[in-house]
C-alpha positions as CSV (number, residue, x, y, z in Angstrom):
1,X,76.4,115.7,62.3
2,X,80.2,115.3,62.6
3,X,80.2,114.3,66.4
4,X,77.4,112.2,66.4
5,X,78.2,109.0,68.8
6,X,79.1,106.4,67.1
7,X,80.6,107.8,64.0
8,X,84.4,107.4,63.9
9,X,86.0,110.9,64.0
10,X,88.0,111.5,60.9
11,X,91.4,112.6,62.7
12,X,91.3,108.7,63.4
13,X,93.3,107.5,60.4
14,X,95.6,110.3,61.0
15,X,96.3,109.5,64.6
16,X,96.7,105.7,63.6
17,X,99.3,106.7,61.1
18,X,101.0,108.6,63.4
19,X,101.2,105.5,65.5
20,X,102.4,103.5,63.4
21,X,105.1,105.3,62.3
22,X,106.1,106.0,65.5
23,X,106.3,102.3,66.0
24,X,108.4,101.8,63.2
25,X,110.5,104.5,63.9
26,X,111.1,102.3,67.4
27,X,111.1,98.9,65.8
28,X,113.7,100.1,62.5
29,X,116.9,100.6,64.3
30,X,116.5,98.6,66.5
31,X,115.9,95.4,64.2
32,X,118.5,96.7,62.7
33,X,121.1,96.5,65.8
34,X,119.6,92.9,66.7
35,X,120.5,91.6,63.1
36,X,124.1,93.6,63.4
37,X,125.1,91.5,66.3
38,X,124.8,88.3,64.8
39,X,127.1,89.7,62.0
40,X,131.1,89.6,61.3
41,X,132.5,93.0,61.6
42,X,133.5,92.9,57.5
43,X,129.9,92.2,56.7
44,X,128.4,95.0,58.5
45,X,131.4,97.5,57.0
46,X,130.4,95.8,53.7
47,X,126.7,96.4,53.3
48,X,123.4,97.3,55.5
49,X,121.5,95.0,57.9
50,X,119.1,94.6,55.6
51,X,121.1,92.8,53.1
52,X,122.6,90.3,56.1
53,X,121.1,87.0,53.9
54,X,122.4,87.8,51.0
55,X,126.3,87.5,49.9
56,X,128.4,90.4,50.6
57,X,131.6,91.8,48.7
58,X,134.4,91.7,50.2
59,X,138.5,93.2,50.1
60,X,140.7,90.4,51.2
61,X,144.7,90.2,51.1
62,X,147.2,87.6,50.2
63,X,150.2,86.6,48.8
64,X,151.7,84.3,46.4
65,X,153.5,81.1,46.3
66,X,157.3,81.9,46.5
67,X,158.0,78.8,43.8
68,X,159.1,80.3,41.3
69,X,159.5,78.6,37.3
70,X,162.2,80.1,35.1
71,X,160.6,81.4,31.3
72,X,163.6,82.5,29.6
73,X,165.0,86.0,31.1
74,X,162.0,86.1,33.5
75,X,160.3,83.9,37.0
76,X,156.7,82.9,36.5
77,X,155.0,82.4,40.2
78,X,151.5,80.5,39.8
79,X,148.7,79.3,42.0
80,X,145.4,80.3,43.8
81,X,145.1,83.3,46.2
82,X,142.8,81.2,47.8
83,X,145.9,78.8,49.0
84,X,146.8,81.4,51.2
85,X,146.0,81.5,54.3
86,X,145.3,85.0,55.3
87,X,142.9,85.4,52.3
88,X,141.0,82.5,53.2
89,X,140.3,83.6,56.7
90,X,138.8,86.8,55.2
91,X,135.5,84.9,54.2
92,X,133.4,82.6,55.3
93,X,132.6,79.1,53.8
94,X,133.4,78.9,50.2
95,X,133.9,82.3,48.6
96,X,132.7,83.7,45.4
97,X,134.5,84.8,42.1
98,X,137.1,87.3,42.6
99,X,135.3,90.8,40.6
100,X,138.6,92.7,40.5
101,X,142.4,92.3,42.0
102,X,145.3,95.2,43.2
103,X,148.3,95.6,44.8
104,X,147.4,97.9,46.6
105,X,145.4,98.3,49.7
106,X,144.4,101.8,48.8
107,X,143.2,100.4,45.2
108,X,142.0,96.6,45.9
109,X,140.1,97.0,42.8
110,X,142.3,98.9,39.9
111,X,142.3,95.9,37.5
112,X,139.5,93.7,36.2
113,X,140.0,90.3,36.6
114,X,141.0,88.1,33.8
115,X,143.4,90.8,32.5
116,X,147.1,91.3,32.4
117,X,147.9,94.2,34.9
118,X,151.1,96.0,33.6
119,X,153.1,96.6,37.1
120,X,156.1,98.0,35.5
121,X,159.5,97.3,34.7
122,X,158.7,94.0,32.5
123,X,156.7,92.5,35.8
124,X,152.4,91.6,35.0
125,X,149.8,89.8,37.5
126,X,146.8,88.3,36.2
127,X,144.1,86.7,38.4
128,X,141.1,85.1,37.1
129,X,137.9,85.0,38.6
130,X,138.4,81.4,40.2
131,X,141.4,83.0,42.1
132,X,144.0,81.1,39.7
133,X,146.8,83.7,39.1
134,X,150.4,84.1,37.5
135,X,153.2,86.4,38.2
136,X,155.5,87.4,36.0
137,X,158.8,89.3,37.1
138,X,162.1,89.7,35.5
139,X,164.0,88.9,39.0
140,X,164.3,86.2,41.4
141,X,161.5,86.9,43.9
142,X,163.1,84.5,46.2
143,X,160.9,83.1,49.3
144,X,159.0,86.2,49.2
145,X,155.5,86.5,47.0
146,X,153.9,89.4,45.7
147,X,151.2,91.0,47.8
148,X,147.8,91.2,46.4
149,X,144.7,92.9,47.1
150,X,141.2,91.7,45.7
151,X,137.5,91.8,45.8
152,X,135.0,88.6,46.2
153,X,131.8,87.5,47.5
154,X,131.4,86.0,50.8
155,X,128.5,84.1,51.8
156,X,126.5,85.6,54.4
157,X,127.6,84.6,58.2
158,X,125.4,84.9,61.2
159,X,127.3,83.9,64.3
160,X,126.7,83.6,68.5
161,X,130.6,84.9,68.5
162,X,129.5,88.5,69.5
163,X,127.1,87.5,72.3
164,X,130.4,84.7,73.6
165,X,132.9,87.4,73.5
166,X,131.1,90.0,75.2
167,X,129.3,87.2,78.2
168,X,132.9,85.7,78.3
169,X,134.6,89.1,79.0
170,X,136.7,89.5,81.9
171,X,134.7,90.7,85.1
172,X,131.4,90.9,82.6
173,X,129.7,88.9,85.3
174,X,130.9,91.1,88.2
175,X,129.9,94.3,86.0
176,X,126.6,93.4,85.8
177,X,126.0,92.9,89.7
178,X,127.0,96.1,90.2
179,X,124.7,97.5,87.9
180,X,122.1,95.4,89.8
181,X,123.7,96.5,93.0
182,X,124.1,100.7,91.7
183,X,120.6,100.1,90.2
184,X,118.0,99.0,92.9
185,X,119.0,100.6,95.6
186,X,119.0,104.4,93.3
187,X,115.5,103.5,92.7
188,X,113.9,102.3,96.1
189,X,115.3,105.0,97.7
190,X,113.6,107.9,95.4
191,X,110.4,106.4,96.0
192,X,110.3,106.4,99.4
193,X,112.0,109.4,100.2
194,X,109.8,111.4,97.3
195,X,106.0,109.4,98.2
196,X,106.4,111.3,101.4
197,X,107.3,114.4,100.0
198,X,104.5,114.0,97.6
199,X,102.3,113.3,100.0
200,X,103.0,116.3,102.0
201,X,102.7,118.6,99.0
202,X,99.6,117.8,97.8
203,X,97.8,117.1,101.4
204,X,99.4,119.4,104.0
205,X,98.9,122.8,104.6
206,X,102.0,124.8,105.5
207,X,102.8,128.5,104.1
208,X,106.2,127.7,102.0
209,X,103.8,124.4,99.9
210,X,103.5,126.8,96.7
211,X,107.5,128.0,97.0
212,X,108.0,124.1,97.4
213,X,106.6,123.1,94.3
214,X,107.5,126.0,92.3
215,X,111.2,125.0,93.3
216,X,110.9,121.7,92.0
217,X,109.3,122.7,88.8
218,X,112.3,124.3,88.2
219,X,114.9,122.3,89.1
220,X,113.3,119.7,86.5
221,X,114.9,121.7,83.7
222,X,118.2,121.8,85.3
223,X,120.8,119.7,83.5
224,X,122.7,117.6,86.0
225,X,125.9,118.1,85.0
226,X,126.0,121.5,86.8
227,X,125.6,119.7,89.8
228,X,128.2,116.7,89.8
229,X,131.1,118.6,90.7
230,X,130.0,120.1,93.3
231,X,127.7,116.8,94.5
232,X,131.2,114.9,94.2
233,X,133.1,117.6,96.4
234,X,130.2,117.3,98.8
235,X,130.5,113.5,99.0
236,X,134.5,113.6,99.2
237,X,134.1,116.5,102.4
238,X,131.7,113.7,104.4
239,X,133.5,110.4,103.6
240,X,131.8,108.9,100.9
241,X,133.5,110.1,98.1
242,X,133.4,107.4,95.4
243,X,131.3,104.6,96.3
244,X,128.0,102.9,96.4
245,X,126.6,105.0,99.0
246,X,127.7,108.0,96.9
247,X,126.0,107.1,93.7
248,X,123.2,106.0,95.5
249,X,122.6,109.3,97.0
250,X,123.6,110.9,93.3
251,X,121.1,109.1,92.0
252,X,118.5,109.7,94.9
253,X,119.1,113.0,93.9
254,X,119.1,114.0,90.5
255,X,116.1,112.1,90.1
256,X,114.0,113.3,93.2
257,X,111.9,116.6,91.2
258,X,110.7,114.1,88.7
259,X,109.5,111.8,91.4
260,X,107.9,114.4,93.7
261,X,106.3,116.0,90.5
262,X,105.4,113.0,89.2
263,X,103.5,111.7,92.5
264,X,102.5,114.7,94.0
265,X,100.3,114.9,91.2
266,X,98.8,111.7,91.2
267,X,98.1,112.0,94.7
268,X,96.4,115.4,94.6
269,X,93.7,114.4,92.1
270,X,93.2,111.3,94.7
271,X,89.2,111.7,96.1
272,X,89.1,114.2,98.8
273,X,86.1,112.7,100.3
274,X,88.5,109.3,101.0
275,X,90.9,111.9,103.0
276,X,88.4,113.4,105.0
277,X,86.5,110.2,105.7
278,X,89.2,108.8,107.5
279,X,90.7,112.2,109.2
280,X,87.1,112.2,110.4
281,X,87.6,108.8,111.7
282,X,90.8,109.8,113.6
283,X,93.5,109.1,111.5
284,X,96.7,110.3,111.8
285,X,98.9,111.4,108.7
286,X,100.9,108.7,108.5
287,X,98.2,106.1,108.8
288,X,96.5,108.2,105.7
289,X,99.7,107.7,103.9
290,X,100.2,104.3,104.3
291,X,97.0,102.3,104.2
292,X,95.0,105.2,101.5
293,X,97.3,107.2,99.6
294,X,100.1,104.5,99.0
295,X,98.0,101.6,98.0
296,X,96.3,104.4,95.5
297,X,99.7,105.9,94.0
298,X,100.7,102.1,93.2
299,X,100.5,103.1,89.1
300,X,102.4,106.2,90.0
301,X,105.0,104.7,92.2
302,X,105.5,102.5,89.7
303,X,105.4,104.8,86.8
304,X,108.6,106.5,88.2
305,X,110.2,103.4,89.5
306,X,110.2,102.4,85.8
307,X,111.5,105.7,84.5
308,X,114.3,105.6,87.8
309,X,115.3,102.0,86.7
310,X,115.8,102.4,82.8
311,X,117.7,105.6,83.6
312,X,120.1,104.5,86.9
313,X,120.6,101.0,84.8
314,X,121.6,103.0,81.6
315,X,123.8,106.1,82.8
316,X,127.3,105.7,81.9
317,X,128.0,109.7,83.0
318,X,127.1,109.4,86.8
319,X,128.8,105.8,86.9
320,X,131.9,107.4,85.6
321,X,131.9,110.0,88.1
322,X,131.1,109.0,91.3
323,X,132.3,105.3,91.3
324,X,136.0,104.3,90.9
325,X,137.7,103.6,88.4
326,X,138.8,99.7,89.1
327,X,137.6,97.1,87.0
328,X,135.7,95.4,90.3
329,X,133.6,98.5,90.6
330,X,132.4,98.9,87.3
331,X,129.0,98.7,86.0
332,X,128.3,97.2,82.4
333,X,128.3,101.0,80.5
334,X,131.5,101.6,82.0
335,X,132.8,98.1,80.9
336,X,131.3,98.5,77.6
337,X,132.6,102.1,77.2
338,X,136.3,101.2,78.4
339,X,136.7,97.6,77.5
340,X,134.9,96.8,74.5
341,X,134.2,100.3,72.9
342,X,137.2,101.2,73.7
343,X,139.8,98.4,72.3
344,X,137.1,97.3,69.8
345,X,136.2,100.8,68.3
346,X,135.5,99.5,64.7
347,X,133.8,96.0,65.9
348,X,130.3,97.1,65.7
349,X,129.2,93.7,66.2
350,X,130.8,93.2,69.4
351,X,128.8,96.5,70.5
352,X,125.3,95.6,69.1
353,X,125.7,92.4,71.3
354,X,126.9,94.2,74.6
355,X,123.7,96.7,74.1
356,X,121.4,93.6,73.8
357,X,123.1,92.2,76.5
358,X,122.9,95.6,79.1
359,X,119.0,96.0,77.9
360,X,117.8,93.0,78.5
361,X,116.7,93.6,82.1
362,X,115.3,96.9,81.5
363,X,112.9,95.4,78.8
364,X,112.1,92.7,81.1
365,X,111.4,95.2,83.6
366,X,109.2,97.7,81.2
367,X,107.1,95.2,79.9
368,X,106.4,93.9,83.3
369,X,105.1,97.1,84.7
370,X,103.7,99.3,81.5
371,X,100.2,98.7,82.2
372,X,100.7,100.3,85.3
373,X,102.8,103.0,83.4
374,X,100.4,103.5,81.2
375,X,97.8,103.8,84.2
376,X,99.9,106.3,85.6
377,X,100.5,108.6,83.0
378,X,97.2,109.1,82.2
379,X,95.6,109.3,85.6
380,X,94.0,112.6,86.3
381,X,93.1,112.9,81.7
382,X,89.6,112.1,82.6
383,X,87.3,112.5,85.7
């Protein structure tokens, strides 16, 4: 009575929680990245995104005043830490009480404000909470103040600064027309070249079909990194060393036993009955192909063009290898990897931005075509 129709299996629950936290497990991180680059780089080295509305602690530096008051056989030095000018630029619009004070960067918070620190030889800080503080030392400090380290609140600061520093990089523009230009090209050219293949595999007779598709079975699980030496020494020995042309063909080929797997079988659970009809009718091959099988394969063509896209958009390895190294030839991974991770290593902010900013067109392009993704992934599940 388990199966009767109608009646909801009861794996159903379990397979909807399985969803969802798949979903979340998507959705998490990368809420996570989207809040982290409207952040400063102190607040996200402060605290999680999750805790981006709320005030933040923060370690800030500054020095004193360098008036000093004579008190007997010592120099008293007062004011706010706030005066200063470094400290104030370490927080954004007015900051809290200061929790705890240092003078040392290792130890920002070894006293608790509102006491007396004993520094040594005769000389005591105090800071209060407001950031009021006195300095007491038993020689002439002359136009030098005392360094100080401290701890305070900073209001939370969302900001467009990431998003403007990384659109308003040098050559940002350029690098993302040659992605565009790397991109399209590596994945038109798959498709065509593999649909015939494809074709050929799953419709032609010929004695090597089966040692065919065996081989590109097993060339799926080969990692491409074997091959990019040797592919690069290739390309050098014929002239197109590192270039376009190069990478387009680099591409073309390390993502040509997905395609041909991916359409030849699509294509061989097409109807038989369609094929024969119009060999029957005198069609040629090619006619077959064009105006039957590649109308048919769209939701596989475009399967793989989605999966050839998001990859050839995203690859920082291949880019690295078979383009140059100048700044007018690189695409946005390459500038992102060299120019911004690399002279902003710490400025996470910077590089939540640049990702939103380098997967923007691949989402566009995903949610544009999934329902023919979808369409052709599962093709052939039911009959």
């Amino acid at each position: 009575m388990d199966n009767i129709a109608g009646q909801k299996s009861s794996f159903v629950w379990a397979s909807n929680i399985a969803t969802l936290t798949l979903v979340l497990l998507w959705i998490i991180p990368t809420l996570g990245l989207f809040v982290s680059s409207f952040r400063d780089r102190d607040q996200i080295s402060a605290s999680g995104w999750w805790k981006a509305p709320f005030a933040v602690e923060l370690t800030a530096r500054g020095r004193t005043g360098a008036d000093t008051a004579p008190e007997g056989d010592h120099f008293s030095v007062s004011g706010n830490i706030f005066d200063d000018r470094e400290a104030r630029a370490a927080f954004t619009g007015d900051p809290g009480a200061v929790s705890a004070f240092g003078i040392k960067g290792a130890e920002p918070r070894a006293f608790q404000v509102g006491t007396t620190a004993d520094l040594g030889g005769g000389e005591t800080l105090t800071v209060n909470p407001d950031g009021s503080y006195v300095w007491v030392t038993p020689e002439d400090p002359g136009n030098r103040g005392k360094r100080i380290y401290f701890a305070a609140k900073s209001p939370p600061k969302l900001t467009l600064a990431n998003y403007r520093t990384v659109l308003t990089s040098d050559n940002m523009s350029r690098a993302f027309m040659n992605t565009l230009t790397v991109a399209v090209p590596a994945t038109i050219i798959p498709i065509l070249v593999a649909a015939f293949a494809a074709y050929s595999l799953a419709w032609m007779e010929f004695k090597i079909r089966g040692l065919l598709i065996a081989g590109i079975v097993g060339l799926l699980v080969v990692p491409i990194q074997l091959a990019l030496v040797p592919v690069l020494n290739l390309h050098n020995a014929v002239g197109i060393g590192q270039s376009f042309p190069g990478i387009w063909l680099a591409h073309t080929g390390f993502g040509m036993p997905l395609a041909v797997y991916l359409l030849r079988n699509y294509m061989a659970g097409l109807p038989r009955d369609i094929i024969e009809c119009a060999r029957v009718d005198g069609a040629t091959d090619f006619q077959i192909f064009v105006k039957i099988i590649l109308p048919l394969s769209l939701p596989a063509l475009a399967s793989f063009a989605i999966f050839q896209f998001l990859w050839t958009w995203n690859d920082l390895l291949v880019a690295k290898v078979f383009l140059p190294s100048a700044d007018e030839y690189k695409v946005m991974t390459v500038k992102i990897a060299d120019d911004l991770l690399g002279s902003r290593g710490g400025d996470w902010g910077i590089l939540a931005a640049a990702a939103f900013v380098s997967i923007a067109v691949p989402l566009a392009v995903f949610f544009s075509l999934q329902r023919f993704l979808v369409r052709g992934l599962l093709a052939g599940s039911v009959k």
